[in-house]
MARGUBA-249917 format. One line per field, with one value per residue (C-alpha): residue number from 0; y, x, z. Coordinates in Angstrom, 3 decimals. Layout:
<pts>
nr = (NUM, ...);
y = (Y, ...);
x = (X, ...);
z = (Z, ...);
</pts>
This chain:
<pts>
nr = (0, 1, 2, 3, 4, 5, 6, 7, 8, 9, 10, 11, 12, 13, 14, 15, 16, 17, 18, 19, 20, 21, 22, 23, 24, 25, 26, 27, 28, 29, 30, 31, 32, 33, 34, 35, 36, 37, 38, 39, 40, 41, 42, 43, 44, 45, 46, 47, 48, 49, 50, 51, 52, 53, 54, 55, 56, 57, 58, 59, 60, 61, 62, 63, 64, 65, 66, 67, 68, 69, 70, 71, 72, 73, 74, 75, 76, 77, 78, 79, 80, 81, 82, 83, 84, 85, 86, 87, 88, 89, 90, 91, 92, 93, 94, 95, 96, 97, 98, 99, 100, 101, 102, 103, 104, 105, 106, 107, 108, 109, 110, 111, 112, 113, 114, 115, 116, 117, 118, 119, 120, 121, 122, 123, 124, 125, 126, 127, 128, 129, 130, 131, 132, 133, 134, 135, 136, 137, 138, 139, 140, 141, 142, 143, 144, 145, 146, 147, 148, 149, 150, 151, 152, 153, 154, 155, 156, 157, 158, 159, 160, 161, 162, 163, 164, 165, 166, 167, 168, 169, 170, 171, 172, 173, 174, 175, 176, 177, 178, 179, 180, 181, 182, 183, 184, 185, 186, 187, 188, 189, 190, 191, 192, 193, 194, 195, 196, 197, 198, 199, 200, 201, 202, 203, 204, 205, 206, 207, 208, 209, 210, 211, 212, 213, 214, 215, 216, 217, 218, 219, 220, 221, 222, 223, 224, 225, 226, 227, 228, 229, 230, 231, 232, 233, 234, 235, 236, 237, 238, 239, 240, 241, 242, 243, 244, 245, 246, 247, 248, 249, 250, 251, 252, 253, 254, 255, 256, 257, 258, 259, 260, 261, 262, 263, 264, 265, 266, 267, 268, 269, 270, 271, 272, 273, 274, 275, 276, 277, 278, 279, 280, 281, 282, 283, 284, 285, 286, 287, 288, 289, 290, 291, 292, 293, 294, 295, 296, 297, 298, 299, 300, 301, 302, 303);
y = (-29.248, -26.959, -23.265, -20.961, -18.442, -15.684, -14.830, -12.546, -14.263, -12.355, -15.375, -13.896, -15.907, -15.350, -13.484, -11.234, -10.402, -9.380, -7.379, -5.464, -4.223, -3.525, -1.139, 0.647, 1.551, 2.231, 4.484, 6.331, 6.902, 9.673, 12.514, 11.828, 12.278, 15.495, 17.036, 15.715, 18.209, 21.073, 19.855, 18.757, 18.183, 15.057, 12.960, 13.567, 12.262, 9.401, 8.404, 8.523, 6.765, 3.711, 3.952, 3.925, 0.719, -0.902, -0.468, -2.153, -5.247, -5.452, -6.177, -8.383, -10.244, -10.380, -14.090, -14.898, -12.406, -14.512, -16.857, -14.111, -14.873, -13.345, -13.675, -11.531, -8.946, -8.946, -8.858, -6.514, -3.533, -3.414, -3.491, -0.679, 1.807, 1.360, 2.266, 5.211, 6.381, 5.744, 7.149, 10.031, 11.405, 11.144, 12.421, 15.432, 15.943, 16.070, 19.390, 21.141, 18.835, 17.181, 13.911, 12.807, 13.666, 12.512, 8.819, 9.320, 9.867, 7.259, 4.458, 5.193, 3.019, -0.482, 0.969, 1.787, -1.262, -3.087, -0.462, -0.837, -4.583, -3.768, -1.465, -3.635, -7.167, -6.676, -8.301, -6.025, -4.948, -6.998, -5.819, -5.488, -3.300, -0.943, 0.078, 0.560, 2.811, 5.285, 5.060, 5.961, 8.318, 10.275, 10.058, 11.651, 14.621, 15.292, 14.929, 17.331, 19.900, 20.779, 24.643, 25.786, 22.344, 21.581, 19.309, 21.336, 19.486, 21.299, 19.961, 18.117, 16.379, 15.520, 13.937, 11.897, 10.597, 9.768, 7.768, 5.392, 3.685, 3.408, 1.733, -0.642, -2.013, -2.502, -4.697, -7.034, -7.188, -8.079, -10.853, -11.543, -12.836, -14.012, -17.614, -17.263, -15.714, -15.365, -12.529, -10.925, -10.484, -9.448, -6.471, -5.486, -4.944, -3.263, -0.598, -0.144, 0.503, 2.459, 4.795, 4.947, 6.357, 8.879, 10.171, 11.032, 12.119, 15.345, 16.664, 17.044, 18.264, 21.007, 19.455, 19.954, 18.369, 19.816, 20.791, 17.523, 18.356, 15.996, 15.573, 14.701, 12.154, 10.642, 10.846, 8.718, 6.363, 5.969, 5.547, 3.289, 1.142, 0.763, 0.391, -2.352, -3.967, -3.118, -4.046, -7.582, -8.329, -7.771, -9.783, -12.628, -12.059, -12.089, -15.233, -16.880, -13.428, -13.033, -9.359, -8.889, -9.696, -7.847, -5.093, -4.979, -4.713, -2.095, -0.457, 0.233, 2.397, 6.141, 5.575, 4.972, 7.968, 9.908, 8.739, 9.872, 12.826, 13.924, 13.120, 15.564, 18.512, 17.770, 19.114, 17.651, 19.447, 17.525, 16.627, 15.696, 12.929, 11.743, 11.531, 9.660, 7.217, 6.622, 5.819, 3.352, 1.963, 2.110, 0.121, -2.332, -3.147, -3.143, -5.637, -8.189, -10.938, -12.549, -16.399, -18.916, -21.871, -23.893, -25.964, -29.456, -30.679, -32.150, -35.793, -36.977, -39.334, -43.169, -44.714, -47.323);
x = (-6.464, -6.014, -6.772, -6.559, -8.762, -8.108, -10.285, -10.174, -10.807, -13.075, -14.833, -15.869, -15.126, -16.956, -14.092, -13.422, -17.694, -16.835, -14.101, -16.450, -18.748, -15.231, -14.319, -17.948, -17.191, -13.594, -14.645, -17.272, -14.668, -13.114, -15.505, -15.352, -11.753, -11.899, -14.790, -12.399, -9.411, -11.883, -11.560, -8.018, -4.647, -4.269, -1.984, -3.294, -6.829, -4.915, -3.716, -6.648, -8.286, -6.521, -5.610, -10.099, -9.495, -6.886, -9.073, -12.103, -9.992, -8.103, -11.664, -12.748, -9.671, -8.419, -8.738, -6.617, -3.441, -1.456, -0.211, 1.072, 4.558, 7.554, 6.461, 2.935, 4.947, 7.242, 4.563, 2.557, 4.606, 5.627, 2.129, 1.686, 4.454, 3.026, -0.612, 0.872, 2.721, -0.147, -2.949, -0.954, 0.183, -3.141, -4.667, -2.311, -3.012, -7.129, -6.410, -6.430, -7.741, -11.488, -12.291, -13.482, -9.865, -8.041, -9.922, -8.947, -5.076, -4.679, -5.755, -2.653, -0.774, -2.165, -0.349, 2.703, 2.925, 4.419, 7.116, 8.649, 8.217, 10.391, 12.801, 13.422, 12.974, 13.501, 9.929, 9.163, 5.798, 3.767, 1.945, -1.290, 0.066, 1.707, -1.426, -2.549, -0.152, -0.460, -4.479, -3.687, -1.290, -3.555, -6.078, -3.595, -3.118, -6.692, -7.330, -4.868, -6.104, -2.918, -2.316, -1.012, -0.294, 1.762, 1.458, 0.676, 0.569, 0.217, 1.123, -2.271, -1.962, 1.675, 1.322, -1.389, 0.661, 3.664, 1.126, 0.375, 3.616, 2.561, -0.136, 1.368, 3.539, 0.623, -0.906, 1.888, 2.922, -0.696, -0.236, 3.174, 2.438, -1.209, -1.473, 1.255, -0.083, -3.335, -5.057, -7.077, -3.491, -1.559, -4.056, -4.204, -0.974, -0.332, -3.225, -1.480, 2.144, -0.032, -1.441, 1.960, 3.772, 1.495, 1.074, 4.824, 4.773, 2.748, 6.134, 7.456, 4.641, 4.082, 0.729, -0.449, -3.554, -6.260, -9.594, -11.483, -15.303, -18.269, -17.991, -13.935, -15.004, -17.732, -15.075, -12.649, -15.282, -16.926, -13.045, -11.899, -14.260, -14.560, -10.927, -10.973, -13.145, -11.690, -7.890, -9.470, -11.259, -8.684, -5.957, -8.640, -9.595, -6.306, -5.342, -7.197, -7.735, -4.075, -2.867, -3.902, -7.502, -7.426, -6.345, -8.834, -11.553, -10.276, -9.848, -13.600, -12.788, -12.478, -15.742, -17.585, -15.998, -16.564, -20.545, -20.487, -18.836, -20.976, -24.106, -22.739, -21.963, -18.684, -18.845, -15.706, -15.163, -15.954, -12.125, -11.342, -14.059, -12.807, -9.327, -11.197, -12.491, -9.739, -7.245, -9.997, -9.549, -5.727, -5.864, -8.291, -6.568, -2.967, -4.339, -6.121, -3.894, -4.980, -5.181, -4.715, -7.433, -6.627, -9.600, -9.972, -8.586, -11.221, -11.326, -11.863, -15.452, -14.665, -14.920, -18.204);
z = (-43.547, -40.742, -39.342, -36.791, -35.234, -32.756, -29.901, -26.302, -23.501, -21.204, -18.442, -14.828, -11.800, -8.650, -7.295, -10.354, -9.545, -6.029, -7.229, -9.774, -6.636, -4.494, -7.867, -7.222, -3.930, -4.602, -6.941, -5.006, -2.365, -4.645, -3.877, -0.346, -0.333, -2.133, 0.204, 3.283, 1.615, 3.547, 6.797, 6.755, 5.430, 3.103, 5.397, 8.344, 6.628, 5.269, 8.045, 10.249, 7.317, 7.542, 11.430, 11.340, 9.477, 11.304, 14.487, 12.862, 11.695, 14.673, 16.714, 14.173, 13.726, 17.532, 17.896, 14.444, 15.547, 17.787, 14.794, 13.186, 11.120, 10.112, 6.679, 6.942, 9.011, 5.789, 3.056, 5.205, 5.579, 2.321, 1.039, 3.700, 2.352, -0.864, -0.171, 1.967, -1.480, -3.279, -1.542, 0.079, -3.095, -4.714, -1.721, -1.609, -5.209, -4.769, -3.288, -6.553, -9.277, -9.087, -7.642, -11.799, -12.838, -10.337, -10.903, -14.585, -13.664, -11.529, -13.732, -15.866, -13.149, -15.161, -18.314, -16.682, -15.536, -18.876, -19.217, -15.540, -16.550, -19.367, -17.435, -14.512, -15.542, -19.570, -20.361, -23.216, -23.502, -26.258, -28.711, -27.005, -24.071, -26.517, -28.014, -24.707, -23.527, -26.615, -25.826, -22.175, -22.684, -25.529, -22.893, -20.188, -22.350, -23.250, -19.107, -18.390, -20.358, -22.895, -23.428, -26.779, -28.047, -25.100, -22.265, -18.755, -15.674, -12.524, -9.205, -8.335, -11.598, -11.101, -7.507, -9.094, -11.571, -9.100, -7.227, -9.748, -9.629, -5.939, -6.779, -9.208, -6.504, -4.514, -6.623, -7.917, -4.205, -2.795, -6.033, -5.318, -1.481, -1.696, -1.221, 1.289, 3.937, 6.051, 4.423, 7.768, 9.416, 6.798, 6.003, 9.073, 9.176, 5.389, 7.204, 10.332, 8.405, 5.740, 8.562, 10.394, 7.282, 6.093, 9.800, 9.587, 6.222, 7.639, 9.133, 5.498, 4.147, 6.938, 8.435, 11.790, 13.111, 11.918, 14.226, 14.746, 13.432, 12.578, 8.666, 9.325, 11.590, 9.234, 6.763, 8.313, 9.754, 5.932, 4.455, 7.296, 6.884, 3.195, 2.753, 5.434, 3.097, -0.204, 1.040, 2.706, -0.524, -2.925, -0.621, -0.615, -4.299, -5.805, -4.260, -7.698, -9.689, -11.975, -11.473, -15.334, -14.876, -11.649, -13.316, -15.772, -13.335, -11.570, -14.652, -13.985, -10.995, -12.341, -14.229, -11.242, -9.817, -12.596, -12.782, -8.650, -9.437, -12.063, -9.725, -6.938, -9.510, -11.086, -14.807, -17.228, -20.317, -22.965, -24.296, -21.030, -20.967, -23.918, -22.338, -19.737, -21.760, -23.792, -20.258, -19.815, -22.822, -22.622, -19.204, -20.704, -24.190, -22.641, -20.245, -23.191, -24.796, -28.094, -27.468, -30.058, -30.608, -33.001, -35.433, -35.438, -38.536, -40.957, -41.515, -45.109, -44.792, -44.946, -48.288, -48.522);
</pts>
């Protein structure tokens, strides 16, 4: 006789621990952003963000550069145009929406993932990832704040959303290249195309360089050198972290964002917490996958 039992498999690896603190001070970053918006336009900060961070790995790293390949160039700039998409838009869109909300919007990009799966390479979301896109996308209308039972984004809210599919493509690329390629190099260069791109995206947008004060500069400094860490860590994590189980930890990002946010003054209503918590919940649960274990069948007991 025989039977089956379903569980969810949740084990931490050291890596998918270091990731967890990277999420903390991903998610802290938020607010600094969003105070940054006063002092200057949200491409220029971007890129002198990540041009801050190229500088610091580029000292750092000096000795490794020379055996540089074609290969790292490759995976490195298109890692780079991604994070410039992703962290442009949502930068540009922290001009008019909090630093809580915009944490909140962007973790719809683990979602979204499982329906440009679908699109592009016809993997069809499973049943797990479909409740987790109605969570997530429940939670996206209780964020945005619907007006007479419609759905009302305005243009904050709508660059945050384009910049999750960003995002996405940052991850599965940092997954589809890691193991490939040395990971100090390769970031380097993903920041130094990252800064690059968003630099030139201020002609488009109408940017000019903004005064240079003291809390820009701390700014920059603070950013560059977190996101030297967080984009070193993540290329070195992922190299044994699957993109699903990274996901799911950084599904932990707009909580701590919206736990920093909340410290510095940031008030939520109370529906859009809930919208919060359920896009957490979306990213998690689309992320989960029931495994089957099956029970050792009983033996009948020897006859005397």
């Amino acid at each position: 006789m025989s039977a089956s039992s379903s569980r969810l498999s949740l084990r931490i690896t050291r890596q998918e621990l270091v990731l967890i603190f990277i999420t903390m001070v991903w998610g802290g970053t938020f607010l600094v952003v969003h105070r940054a918006m006063a002092h200057s336009g949200p491409f220029f900060f971007v890129g002198l963000r990540f041009a801050t961070a190229s500088l610091l790995l580029a000292f750092f790293f000096r000795r490794y550069l020379k055996q540089m390949t074609w290969l790292e160039v490759k995976a490195g700039a298109l890692i780079g145009l991604a994070i410039a998409g992703g962290y442009g838009l949502q930068t540009w869109g922290m001009q008019t929406i909090s630093s809580s909300q915009s944490a909140f919007l962007t973790a719809l990009y683990v979602p979204v993932v499982p329906l440009l799966q679908w699109i592009f390479l016809r993997r069809p979301p499973g049943l797990m990832a479909w409740i987790g896109i109605m969570l997530a996308f429940t939670g996206l209308v209780l964020v945005a704040g619907p007006q007479d039972g419609s759905l009302t984004l305005n243009a904050g809210e709508i660059a945050t959303l384009l910049s999750t599919l960003a995002i996405a493509a940052e991850i599965i690329l940092i997954s589809r290249f890691a193991g490939q390629v040395d990971v100090r190099r390769v970031t380097l260069i993903q920041l130094m195309v990252a800064s690059a791109c968003a630099f030139v995206f201020m002609i488009p947008n109408g940017e000019s360089v903004p005064t240079i004060s003291t809390p820009l500069l701390l700014s920059a400094l603070g950013l560059g050198a977190a996101s030297a860490l967080i984009q070193v860590t993540m290329n070195w994590a992922q190299r044994s972290v699957s993109p699903t189980r990274a996901t799911v930890i950084y599904a932990g990002e707009p909580v701590w964002a919206g736990v920093v946010g909340r410290i510095a003054g940031e008030r939520l209503p109370a529906a859009a917490l809930l919208g919060g918590a359920l896009i957490v919940c979306g990213v998690i649960v689309s992320e989960l996958r029931l495994r089957r274990k099956k029970a050792v069948p009983e033996q009948a007991p020897l006859e005397p």
